[in-house]
C-alpha positions in Angstrom: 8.7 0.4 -20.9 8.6 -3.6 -19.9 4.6 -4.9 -19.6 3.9 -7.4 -17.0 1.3 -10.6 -17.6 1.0 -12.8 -14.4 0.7 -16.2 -15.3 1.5 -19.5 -12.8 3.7 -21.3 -15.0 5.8 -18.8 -16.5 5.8 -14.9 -15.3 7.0 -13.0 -18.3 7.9 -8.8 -18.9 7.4 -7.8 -22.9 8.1 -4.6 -24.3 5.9 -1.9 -25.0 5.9 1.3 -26.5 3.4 2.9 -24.6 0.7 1.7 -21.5 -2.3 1.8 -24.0 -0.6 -1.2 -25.5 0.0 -2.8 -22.6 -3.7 -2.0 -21.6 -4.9 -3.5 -24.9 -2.4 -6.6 -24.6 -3.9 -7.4 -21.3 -1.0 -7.0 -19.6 -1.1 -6.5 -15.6 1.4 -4.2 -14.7 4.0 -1.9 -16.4 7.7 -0.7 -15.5 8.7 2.6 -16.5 9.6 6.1 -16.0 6.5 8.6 -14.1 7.9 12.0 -13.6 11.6 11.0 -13.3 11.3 8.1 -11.6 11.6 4.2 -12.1 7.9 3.2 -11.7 5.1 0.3 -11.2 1.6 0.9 -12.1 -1.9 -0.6 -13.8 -1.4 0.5 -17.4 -4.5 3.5 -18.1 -5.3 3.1 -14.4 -5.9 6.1 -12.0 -3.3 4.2 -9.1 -0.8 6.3 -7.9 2.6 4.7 -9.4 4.8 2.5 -7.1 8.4 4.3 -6.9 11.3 4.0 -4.6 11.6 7.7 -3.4 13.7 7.1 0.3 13.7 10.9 1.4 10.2 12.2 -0.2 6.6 12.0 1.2 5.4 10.3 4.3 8.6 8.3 4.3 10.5 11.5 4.3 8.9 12.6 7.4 9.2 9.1 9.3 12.7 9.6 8.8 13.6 13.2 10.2 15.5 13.5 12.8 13.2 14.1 15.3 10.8 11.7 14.2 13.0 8.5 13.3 14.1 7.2 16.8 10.5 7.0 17.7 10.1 4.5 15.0 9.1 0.6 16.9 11.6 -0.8 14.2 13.9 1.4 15.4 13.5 0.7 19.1 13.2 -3.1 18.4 16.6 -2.7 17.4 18.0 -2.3 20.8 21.1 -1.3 22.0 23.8 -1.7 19.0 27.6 -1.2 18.8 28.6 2.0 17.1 28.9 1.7 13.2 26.3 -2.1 13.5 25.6 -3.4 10.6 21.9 -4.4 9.9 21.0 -6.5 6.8 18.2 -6.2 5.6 17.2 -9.2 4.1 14.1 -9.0 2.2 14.3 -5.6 0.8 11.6 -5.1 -1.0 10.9 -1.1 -1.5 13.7 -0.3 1.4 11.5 2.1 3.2 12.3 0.1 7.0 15.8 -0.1 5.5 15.8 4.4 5.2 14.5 3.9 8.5 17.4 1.8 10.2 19.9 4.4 8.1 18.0 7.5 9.2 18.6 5.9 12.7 22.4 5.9 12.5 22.5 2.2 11.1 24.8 0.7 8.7 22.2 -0.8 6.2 22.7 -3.8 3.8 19.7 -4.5 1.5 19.0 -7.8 0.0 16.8 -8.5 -2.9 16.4 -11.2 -5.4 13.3 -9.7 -7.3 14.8 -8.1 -11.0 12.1 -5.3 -10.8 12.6 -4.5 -7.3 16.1 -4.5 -7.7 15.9 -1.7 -10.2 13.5 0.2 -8.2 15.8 0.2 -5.4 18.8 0.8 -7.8 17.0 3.8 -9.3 16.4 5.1 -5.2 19.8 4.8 -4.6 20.9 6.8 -7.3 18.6 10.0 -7.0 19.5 9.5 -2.9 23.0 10.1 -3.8 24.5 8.5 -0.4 22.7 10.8 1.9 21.9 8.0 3.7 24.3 4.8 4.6 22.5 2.6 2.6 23.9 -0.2 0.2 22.3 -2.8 -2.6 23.7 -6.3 -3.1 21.5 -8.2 -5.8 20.5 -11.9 -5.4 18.9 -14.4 -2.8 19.5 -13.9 0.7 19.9 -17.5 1.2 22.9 -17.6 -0.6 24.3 -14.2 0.2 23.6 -14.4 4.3 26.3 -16.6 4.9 29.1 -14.8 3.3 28.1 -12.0 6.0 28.8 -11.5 9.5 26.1 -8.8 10.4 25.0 -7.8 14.3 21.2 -8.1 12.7 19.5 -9.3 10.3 15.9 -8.1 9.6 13.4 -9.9 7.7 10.3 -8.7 6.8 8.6 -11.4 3.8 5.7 -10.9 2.1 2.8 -11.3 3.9 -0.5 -11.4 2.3 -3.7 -9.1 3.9 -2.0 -7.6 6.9 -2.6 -3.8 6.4 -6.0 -2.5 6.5 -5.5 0.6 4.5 -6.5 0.2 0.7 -3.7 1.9 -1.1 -1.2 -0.6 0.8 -3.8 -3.8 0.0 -3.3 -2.2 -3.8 0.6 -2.3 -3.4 0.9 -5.5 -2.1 -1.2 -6.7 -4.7 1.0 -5.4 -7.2 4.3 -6.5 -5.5 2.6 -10.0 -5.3 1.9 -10.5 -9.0 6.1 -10.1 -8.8 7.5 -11.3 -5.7 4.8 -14.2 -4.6 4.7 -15.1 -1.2 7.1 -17.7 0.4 6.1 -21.1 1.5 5.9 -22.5 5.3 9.8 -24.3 4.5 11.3 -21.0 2.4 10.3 -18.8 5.3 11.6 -21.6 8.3 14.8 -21.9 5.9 15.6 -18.2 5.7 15.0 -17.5 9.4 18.1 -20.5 10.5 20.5 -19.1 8.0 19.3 -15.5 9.2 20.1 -17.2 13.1 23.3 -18.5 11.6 24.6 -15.2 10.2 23.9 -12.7 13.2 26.0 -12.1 15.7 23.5 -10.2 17.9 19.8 -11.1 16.7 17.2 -11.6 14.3 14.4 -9.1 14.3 11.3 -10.2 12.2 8.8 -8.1 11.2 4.9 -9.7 11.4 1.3 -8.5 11.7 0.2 -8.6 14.9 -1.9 -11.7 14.4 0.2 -13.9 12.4 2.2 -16.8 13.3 5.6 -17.0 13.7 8.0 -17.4 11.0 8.7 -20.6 10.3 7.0 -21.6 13.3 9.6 -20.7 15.4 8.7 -18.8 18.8 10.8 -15.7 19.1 13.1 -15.5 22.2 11.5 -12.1 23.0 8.5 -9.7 20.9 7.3 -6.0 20.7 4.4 -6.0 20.5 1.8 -3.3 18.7 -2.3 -2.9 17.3 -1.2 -4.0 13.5 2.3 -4.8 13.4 4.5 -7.0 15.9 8.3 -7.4 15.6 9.8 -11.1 16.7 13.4 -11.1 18.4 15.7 -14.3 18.0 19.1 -14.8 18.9 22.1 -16.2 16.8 22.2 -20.0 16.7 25.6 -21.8 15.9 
């Protein structure tokens, strides 16, 4: 089990035997094993643990057949080629990435985070390819232009834009791991994401927010908590 203490200067993971020593160490978060799967949670805290699960629970249900191609993400999509090939850029837990797959979608996650990374990597392995899904590990920045997808889909972190409690808990946790880009990270990653796609960009926002990078969108769909921002490919 690896202990997590957030600190500015230097974000560290220790070992522990057990989360009543990570409790006692102080210790924010802990990575291990909750009933068979790779986990985040509060050590001695009551929180339900953070896994990747893509075909259990609510997510499960989102993605049925029935259910999927009413998803906005989906729809924002648009009219694809057969067999497209969506990038997902910013990974994080995957679940809009299940989505896009459910949805018939070729699906490329990115993610630079080590502990999200084996989340989604211990996902992946009790999905057992039941869903086109695929994991390349590192920096989008650096892996975007080696790619040639029709989309790429961004979705960064984002602090404060669900109301619900056990997603402001979530996010809190992923943010003591994966801290929120700056203004010039987020502007940075939308041009190379421009630069990569052949079709478009679809960014994912809170309906208030402003625009990534600053960067009007060619074309939006709307919604009450969450919008999604279209670009096209720049040269």
């Amino acid at each position: 089990m690896l202990a997590y203490l957030p600190d500015t200067h230097a974000p560290a993971w220790a070992t522990v035997l057990t989360e009543e020593e990570a409790h006692n160490q102080g210790k924010a978060l802990v990575l291990g094993w909750h009933e068979g799967r790779l986990s985040l949670w509060p050590p001695m805290g009551r929180e339900t643990p953070v896994a990747v699960d893509f075909l259990q629970g609510a997510l499960g249900y989102r993605i049925s057949q029935g259910r999927v191609k009413h998803e906005r993400l989906v729809k924002a999509m648009g009219r694809l080629p057969n067999n497209s090939l969506i990038v997902d850029a910013t990974a994080g837990l995957g679940r809009d990435s299940a989505l896009l797959a459910a949805a018939g979608f070729e699906v490329l996650m990115l993610e630079a985070n080590p502990v999200l990374q084996q989340l989604l990597s211990d996902g992946l392995l009790r999905l057992q390819g039941q869903l086109p899904l695929r994991l390349i590990t590192g920096r989008a920045e650096d892996i975007l232009p080696q790619l040639t997808p029709q989309v790429v889909y961004l979705d960064p972190m984002f602090p404060e834009r669900r109301k619900s409690a056990a997603v402001k808990k979530e996010l809190a946790w992923l943010q003591y791991i994966a801290p929120i880009p700056s203004h010039g990270e987020e502007a940075n990653l939308l041009n190379i994401a421009r630069r990569a796609a052949t079709h478009k960009v679809v960014v994912k926002r809170p309906a208030n927010a402003p625009f990534l990078g600053a960067e009007a969108p060619n074309s939006q769909l709307p919604g009450k908590a969450v919008r999604f921002d279209v670009y096209l490919p720049i040269s």
